[in-house]
C-alpha positions as CSV (number, residue, x, y, z in Angstrom):
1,X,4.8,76.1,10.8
2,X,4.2,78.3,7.9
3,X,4.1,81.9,6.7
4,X,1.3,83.4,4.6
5,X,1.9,83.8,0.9
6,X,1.5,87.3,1.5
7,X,4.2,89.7,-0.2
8,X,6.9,90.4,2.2
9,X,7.7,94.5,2.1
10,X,10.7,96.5,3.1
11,X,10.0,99.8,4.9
12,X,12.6,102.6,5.4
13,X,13.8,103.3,8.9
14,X,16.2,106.9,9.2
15,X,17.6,105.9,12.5
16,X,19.4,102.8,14.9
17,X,16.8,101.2,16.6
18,X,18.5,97.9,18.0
19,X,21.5,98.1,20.3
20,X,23.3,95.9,18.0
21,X,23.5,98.7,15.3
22,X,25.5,101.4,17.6
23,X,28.5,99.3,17.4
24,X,28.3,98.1,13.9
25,X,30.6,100.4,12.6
26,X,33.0,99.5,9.7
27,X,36.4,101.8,8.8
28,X,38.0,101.6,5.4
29,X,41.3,103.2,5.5
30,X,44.8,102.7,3.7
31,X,47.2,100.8,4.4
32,X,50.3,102.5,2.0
33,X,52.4,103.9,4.5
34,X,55.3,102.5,6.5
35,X,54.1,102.4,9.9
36,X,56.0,102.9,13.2
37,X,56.8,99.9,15.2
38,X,57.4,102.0,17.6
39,X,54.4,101.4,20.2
40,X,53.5,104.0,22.8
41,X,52.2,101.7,25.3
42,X,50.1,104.6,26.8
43,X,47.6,104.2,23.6
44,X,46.9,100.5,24.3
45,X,43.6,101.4,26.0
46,X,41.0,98.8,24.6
47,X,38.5,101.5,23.7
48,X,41.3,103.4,22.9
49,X,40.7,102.9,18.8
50,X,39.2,104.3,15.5
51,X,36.9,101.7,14.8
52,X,36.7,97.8,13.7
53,X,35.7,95.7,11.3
54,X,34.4,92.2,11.1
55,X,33.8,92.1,14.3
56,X,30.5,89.6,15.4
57,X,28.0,90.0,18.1
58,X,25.7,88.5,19.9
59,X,23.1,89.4,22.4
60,X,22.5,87.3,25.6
61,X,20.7,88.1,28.9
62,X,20.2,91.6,27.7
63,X,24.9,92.1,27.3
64,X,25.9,92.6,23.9
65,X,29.1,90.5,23.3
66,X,31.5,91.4,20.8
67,X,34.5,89.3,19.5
68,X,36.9,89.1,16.4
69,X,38.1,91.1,13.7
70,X,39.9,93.6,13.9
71,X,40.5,97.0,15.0
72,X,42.2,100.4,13.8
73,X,44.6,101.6,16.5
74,X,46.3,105.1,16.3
75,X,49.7,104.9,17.8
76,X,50.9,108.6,18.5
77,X,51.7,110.7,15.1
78,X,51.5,107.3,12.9
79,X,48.5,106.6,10.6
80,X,46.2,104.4,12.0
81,X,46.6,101.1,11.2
82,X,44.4,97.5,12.2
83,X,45.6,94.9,15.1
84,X,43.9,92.0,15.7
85,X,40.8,92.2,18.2
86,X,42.1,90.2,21.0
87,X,39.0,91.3,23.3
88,X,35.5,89.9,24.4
89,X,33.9,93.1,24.3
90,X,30.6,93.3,26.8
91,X,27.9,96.4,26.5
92,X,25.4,96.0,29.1
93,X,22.0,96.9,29.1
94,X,20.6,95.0,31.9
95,X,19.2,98.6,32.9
96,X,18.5,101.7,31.1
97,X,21.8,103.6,30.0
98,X,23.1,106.7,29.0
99,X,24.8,105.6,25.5
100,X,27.2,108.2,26.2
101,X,28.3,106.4,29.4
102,X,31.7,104.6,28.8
103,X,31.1,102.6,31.5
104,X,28.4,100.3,29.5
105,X,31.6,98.6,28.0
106,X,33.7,96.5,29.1
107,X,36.8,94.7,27.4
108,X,38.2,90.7,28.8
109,X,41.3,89.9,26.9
110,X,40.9,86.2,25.1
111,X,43.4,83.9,25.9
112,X,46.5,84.0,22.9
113,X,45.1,79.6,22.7
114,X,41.9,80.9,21.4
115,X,42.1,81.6,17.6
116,X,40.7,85.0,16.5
117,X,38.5,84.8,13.6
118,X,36.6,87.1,11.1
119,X,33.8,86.2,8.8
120,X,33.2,83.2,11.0
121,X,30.0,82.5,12.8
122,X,29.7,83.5,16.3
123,X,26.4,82.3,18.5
124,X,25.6,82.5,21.8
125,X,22.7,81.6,24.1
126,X,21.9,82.2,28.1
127,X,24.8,80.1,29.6
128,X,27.6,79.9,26.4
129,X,29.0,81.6,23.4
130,X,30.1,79.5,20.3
131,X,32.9,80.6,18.2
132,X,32.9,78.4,14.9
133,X,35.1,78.9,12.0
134,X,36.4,81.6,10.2
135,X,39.1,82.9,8.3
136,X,42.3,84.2,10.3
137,X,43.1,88.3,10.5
138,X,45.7,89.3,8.7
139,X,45.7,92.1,11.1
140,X,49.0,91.9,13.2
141,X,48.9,90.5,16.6
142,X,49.9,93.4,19.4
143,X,50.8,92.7,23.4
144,X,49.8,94.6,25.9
145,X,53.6,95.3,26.3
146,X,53.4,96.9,23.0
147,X,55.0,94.2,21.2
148,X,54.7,92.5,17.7
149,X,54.3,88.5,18.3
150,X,53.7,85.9,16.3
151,X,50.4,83.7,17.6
152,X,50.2,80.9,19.5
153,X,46.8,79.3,17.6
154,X,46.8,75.5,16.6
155,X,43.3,75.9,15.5
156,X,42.1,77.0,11.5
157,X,38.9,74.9,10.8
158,X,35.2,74.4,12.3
159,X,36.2,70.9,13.4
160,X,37.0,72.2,17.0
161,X,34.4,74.6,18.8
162,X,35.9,77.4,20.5
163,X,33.7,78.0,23.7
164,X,33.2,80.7,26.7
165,X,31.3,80.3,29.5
166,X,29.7,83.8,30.9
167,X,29.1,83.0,34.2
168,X,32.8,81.9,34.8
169,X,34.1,83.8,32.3
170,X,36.5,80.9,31.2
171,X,37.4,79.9,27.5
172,X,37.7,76.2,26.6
173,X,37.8,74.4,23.1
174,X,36.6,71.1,21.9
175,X,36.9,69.1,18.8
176,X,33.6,68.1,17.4
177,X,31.0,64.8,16.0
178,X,31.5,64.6,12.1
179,X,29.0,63.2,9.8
180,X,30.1,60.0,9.3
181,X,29.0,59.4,5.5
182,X,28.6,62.8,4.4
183,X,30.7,65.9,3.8
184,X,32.7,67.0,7.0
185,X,33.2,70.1,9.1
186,X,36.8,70.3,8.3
187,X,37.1,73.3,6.7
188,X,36.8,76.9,8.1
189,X,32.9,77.9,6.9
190,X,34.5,81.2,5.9
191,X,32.2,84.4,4.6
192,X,29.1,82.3,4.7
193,X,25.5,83.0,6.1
194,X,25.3,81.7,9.6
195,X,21.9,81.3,11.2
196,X,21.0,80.6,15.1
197,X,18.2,79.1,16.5
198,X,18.4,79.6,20.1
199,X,16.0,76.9,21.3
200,X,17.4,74.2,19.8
201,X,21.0,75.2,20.7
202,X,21.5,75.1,16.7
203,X,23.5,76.6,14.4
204,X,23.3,76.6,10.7
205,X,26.1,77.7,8.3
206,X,25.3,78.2,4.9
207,X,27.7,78.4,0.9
208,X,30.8,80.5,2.0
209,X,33.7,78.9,1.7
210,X,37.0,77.1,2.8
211,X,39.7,79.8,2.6
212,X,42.0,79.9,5.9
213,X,43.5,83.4,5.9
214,X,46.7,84.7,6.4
215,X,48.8,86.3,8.8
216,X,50.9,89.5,9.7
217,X,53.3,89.5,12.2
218,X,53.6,93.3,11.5
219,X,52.1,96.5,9.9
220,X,55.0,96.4,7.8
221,X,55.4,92.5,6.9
222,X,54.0,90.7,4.4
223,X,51.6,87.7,5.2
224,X,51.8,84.3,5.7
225,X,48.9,82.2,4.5
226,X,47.6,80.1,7.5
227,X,46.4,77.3,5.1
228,X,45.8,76.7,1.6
229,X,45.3,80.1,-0.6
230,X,43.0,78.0,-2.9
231,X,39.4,79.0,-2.3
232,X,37.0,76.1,-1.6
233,X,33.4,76.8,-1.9
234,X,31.0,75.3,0.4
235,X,27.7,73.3,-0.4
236,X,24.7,72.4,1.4
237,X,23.7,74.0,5.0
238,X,25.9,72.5,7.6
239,X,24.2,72.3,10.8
240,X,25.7,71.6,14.3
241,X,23.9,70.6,17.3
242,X,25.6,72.1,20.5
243,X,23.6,69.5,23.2
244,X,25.5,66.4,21.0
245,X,28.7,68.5,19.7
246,X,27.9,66.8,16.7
247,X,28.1,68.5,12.6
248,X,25.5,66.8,10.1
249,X,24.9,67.7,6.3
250,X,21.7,68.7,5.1
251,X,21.4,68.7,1.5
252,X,19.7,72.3,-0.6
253,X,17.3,72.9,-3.3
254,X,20.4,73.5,-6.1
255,X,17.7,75.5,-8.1
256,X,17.1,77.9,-6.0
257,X,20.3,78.2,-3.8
258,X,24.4,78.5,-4.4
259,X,27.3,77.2,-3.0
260,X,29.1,80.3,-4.4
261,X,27.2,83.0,-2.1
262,X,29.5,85.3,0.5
263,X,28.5,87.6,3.1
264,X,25.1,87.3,3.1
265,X,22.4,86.7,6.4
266,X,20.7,84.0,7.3
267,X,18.2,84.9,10.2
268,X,16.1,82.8,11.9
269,X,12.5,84.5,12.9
270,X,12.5,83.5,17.0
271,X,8.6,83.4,17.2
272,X,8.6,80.5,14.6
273,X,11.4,78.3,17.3
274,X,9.4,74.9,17.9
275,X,10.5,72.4,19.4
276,X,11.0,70.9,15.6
277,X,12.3,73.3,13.7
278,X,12.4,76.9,12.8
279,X,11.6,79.2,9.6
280,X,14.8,81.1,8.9
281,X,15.4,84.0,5.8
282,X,18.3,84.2,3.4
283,X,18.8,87.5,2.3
284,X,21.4,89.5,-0.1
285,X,25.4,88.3,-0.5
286,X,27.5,88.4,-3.3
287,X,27.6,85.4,-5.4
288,X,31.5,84.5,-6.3
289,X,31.0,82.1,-9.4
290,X,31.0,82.2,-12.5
291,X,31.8,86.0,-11.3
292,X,30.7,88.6,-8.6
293,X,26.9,88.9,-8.9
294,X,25.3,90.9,-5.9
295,X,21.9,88.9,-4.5
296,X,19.0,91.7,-4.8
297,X,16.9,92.7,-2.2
298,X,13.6,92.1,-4.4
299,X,13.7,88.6,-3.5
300,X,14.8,86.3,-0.5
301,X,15.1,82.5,0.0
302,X,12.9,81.2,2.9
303,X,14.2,77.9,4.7
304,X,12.2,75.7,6.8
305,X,14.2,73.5,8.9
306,X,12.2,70.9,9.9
307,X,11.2,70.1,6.3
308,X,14.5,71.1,5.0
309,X,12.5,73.0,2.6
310,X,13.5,76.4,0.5
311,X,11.3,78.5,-1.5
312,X,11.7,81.6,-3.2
313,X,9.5,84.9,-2.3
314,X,9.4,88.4,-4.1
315,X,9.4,91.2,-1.8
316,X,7.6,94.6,-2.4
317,X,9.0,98.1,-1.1
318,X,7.1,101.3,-0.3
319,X,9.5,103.2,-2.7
320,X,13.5,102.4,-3.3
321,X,14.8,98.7,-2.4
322,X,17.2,98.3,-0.2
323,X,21.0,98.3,-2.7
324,X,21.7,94.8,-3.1
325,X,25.1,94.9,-0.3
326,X,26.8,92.1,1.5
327,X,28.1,92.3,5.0
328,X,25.5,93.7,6.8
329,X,23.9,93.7,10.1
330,X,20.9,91.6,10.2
331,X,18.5,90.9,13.1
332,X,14.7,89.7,13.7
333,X,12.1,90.1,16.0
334,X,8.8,88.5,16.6
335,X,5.8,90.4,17.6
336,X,4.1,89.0,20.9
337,X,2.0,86.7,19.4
338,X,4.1,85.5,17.1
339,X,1.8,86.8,14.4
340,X,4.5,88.8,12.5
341,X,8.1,89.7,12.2
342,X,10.5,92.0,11.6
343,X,14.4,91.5,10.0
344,X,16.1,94.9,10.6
345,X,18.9,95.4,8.3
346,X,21.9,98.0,8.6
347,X,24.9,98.9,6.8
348,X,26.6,96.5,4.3
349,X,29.1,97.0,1.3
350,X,29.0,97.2,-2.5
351,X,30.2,95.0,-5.2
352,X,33.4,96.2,-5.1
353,X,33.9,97.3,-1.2
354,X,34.8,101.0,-2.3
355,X,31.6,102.5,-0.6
356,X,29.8,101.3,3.0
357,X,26.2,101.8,3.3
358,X,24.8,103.4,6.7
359,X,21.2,103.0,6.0
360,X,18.7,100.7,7.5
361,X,15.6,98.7,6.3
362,X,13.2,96.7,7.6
363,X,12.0,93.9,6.2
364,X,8.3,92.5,8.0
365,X,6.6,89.0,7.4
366,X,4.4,88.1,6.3
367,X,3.6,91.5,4.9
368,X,3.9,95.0,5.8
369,X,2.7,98.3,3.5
């Protein structure tokens, strides 16, 4: 399983072309004002909002499932403010659609036992969806009754597996299989790079780090840390193994990786899925430490899993590079044979999150002029 030595190239793409990208839309507004508690319970439509942000998604069986985060609700003459994303929302393309058909959404409310994360991982494949870690919103928590509560979660690290069943439709959780000798999955995998390979039922989390979050119990309250406010930063690529439940530790190449990188993707290329391993790409972040250093686009990490192996590969670019950006949309596709892929990348933020990017790239392997 390898990949020619072949520069990889980015090419510049003007429009969407992935269903993922029409719902990866991020909203940065203030937050300044007093807001009215005062809910009209009218506006509580779940489509009903402004936009969200950190929300994850996965595709499955041609539906597009969205979970977490939070949203920005407008509540009658008050300025919008963000609630907690207490939906599983569903866009199905199992047929051609109309995008400006409503009706390809649909919104199941998750259970108030099932902790809402962002900047967790979130993978799925034909039968399940895997929710794994996270930090907590600090976004308040709103009823449909149009009332402020206080959550009902027990649950703040990767140690238990949140879990939903599509066919049923029923959520369950389950504490997982530590390493016994190595470093556990205790802590919450926040803002790392999470990678999926689907036929192996694997997921792979990668640097991020341990911080819990916080809560709101409204617009207008301050926040209560859920855990520690200390920020722990991850090492190694933690990998766990849905058909055992189980975590294990696999050690990196400290010279060409950090265990201080947030935000960035980690995508696994489908047409290289054997029944070994898989070739996966590690592209852009921000690295925290010593200080804030955004990962350019004019190189990328490549990981091969059944080696554990990591080496690092320039990338050319027909004119501009992509702006080095962290939180982005990332997402690969294999051509038929399996000859060549494709990473699309969309959107993303800058060093400082003042300014959102809404261009896209695409970045082919082994090369592509």
């Amino acid at each position: 399983m390898a990949l020619s030595s072949s520069p990889l190239a980015f090419v510049r793409y003007a429009s969407c072309l992935t269903i993922l990208l029409a719902f990866a839309t991020l909203f940065q507004l203030s937050r300044a004002q007093q807001i009215s508690l005062t809910v009209n319970t009218n506006n509580l439509d779940p489509f009903n909002i402004c936009g969200s942000t950190y929300s994850k998604m996965v595709v499955s069986n041609n539906k597009v499932y969205i979970y977490g985060g939070s949203n920005w609700f407008r509540n009658g003459t008050s300025p919008p403010y963000q609630i907690t994303n207490t939906y599983l929302r569903i866009a199905d393309f199992t047929s051609a659609q109309n995008m400006s058909n409503t009706l390809i959404m649909t919104a199941l409310e998750i259970p108030d036992n099932v902790t809402i994360y962002n900047s967790g991982a979130f993978w799925g494949d034909e039968k399940w969806l895997y929710v794994v870690g996270g930090q907590t919103n600090l976004a308040p928590y709103l009823t449909q009754q149009g009332d402020f509560v206080s959550h009902n979660w027990t649950v703040f690290s990767a140690g238990t597996v949140f879990k939903y069943e599509i066919q049923s439709g029923k959520w369950s959780s389950e504490p997982t299989l530590q390493p016994t000798d190595e470093e556990t999955a205790a802590g919450t995998f926040c803002c790392g790079s999470f990678g999926w390979n689907e036929r192996l039922g694997r997921g792979f989390v990668f640097s991020g780090c341990d911080y819990a979050g916080a809560t709101r119990k409204d617009p207008n309250a301050g926040c209560d840390y859920t855990g520690s406010s200390d920020v722990v930063r991850n090492s190694n690529i933690m990998v766990f193994d849905t058909a055992g439940w189980r975590w294990s530790n696999k050690s990196t190449d400290k010279r060409l990786t950090s265990v201080s990188v947030e935000f960035g993707a980690f995508v696994f290329l489908p047409g290289t899925e054997t029944a070994d391993g898989s070739i996966a790409i590690l592209l852009g972040g921000i690295e925290k430490e010593p200080y804030d250093n955004m990962k350019s686009m004019r190189q990328v990490l490549v990981y091969e899993s059944k080696t554990g192996s990591w080496y690092n590969q320039e990338t050319t670019a027909e004119n501009d590079f992509p702006s080095a950006r962290h939180t982005f949309c990332a997402v690969a596709v294999s051509a038929s044979d399996n000859s060549s892929h494709n990473i699309y990348i969309y959107g993303g933020e800058t060093k400082d999150d003042t300014d959102g990017f809404s261009d896209m790239y695409v970045l082919s392997i082994p090369s592509f002029h």
